[in-house]
C-alpha positions in Angstrom: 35.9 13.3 -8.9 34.8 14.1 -12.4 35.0 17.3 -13.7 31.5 18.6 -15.4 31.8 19.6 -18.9 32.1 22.9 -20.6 28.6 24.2 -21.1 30.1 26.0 -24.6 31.7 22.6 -25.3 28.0 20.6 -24.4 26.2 23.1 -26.6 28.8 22.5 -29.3 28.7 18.5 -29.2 24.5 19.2 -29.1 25.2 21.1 -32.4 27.1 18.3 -34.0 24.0 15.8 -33.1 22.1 18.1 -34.5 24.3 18.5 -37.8 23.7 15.0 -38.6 20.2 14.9 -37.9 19.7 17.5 -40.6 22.4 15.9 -42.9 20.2 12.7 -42.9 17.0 14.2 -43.2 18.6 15.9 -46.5 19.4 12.9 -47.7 16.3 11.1 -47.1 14.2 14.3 -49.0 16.8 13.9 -52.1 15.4 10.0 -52.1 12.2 11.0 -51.8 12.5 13.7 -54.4 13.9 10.9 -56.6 11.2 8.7 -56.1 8.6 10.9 -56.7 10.0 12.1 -60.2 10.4 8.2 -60.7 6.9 8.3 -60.0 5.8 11.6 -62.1 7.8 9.6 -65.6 5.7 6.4 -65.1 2.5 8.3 -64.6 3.4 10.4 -68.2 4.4 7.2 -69.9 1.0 5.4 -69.3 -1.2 8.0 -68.2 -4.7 6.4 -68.4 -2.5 2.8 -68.0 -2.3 0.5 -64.8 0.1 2.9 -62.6 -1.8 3.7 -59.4 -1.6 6.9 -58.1 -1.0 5.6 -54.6 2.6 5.2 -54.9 2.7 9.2 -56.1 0.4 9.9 -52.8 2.5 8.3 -50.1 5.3 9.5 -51.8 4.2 13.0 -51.7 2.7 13.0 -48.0 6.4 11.5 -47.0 8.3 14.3 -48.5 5.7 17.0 -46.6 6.1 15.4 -42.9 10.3 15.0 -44.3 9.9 18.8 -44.8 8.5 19.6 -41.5 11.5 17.7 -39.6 13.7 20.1 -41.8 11.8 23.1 -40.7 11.8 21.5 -37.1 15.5 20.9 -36.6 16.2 23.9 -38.6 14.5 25.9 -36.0 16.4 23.9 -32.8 19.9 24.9 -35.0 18.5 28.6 -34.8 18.4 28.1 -31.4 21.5 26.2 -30.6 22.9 28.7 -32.3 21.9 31.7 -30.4 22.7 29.9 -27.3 26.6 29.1 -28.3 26.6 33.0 -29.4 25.3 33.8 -25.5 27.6 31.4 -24.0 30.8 33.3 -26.5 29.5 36.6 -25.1 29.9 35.2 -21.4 33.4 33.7 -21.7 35.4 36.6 -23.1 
């Protein structure tokens, strides 16, 4: 018969999910932080020339909905969290 895991070790391997979840939305704003200042220096260097502003746009609109996943997972960590402090409190 299989023993059913530790609920403090379930919320703690939850946490680690949710680690890299935030790790890779990091990274993903720093790209498109980069891309957007990529975007910002060609529309300085030929500012009445050929560059669309589309590019900027979409750029700009991915970097808001990347920033509510932040705020999103940030929350759930919040909450993780106070749920491996309850389960710390109930073990010792």
């Amino acid at each position: 018969m299989a023993s059913q895991p530790n609920p403090f070790e379930a919320l703690l391997q939850k946490r680690m999910g949710l680690l890299m979840q935030i790790a890779e939305a990091n990274a993903n704003h720093l790209r498109l932080q980069q891309k957007k200042s990529g975007n910002d220096f060609l529309l300085m260097m030929e500012p009445n020339g050929d560059q669309s502003k589309a590019p900027q746009d979409d750029t700009e609109a991915a970097l808001d909905v990347n920033l509510m996943r932040l705020e999103s997972l940030d929350q759930r960590m919040a909450r993780i969290d106070q749920e491996i402090a309850n389960a710390a409190g109930k073990e010792k």
